[in-house]
N, C-alpha and C positions, 0 to 999 in steps of 0.2 A: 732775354728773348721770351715775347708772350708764346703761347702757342693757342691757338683760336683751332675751332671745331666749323667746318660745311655744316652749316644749319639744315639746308637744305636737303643735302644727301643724306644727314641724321635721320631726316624725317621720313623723309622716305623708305630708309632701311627697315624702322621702326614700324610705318605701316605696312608694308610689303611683310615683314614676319606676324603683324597682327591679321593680316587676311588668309596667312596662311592657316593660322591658331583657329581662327574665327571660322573658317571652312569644316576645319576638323570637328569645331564645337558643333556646327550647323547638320552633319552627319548624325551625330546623335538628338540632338534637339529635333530632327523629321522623326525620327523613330517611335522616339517620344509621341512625338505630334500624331503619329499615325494609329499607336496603342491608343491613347487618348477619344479619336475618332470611334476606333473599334466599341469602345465600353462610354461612349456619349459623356465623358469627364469633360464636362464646361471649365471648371476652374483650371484644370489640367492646359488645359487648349489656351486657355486666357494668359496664364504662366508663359506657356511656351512662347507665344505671339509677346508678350512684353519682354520678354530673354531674347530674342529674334531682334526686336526691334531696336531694342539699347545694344546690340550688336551692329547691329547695319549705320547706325546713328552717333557712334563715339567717335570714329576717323576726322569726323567735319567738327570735332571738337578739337581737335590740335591743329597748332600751327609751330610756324617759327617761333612767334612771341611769347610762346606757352614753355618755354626752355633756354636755358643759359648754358648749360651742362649736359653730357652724356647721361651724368648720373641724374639729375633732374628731368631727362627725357626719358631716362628709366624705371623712374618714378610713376611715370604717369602711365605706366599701364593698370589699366581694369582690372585688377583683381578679383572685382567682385564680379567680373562678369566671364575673366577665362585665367586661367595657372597660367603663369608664367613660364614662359619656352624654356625650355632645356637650356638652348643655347640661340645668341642672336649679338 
C-alpha cells in the first residue's frame, strides 16, 4: 500500500503557520521601521522595506509542484527570512 499526502491541505497548513510566523516577524520589523524614521536611518528604512517585502512575496512562490514530500515542503521554508516554528 502506497500512502500519498493532500498536496493541497499541505500547502495550506504550511502557509497558514507562515502568516502566522510572518505577522509576528511584522511586529518587530514596524518597530524597527519606526526607530528608523525617528533618527532619519535611510539604509535602516530601505532594510526594512526589502525584509517586508520578501516576506509579503515568498507565499506566491509555492505551489503543489514545488513538493513531493512533507519533508520537502519543509524544506522550503525561508530561513533566511523567519526561524522556523516551534511546531506546525
Amino acid at each position: 500500500m502506497s500512502w500519498s499526502i493532500d498536496k493541497n491541505k499541505a500547502l495550506e497548513r504550511f502557509l497558514n503557520t507562515y502568516r502566522i510566523e510572518r505577522d509576528k516577524k511584522f511586529i518587530g520589523l514596524d518597530v524597527q521601521f519606526m526607530k528608523s524614521l525617528e533618527t532619519d536611518d535611510t539604509s535602516t528604512k530601505a532594510t526594512i522595506i526589502e525584509s517586508k517585502n520578501s516576506l509579503r512575496e515568498f507565499p506566491s512562490t509555492i505551489t503543489t509542484d514545488s513538493f513531493s514530500t512533507i519533508e520537502e515542503l519543509r524544506n522550503l521554508w525561508p530561513v533566511e527570512l523567519l526561524d522556523l516554528p516551534r511546531r506546525w
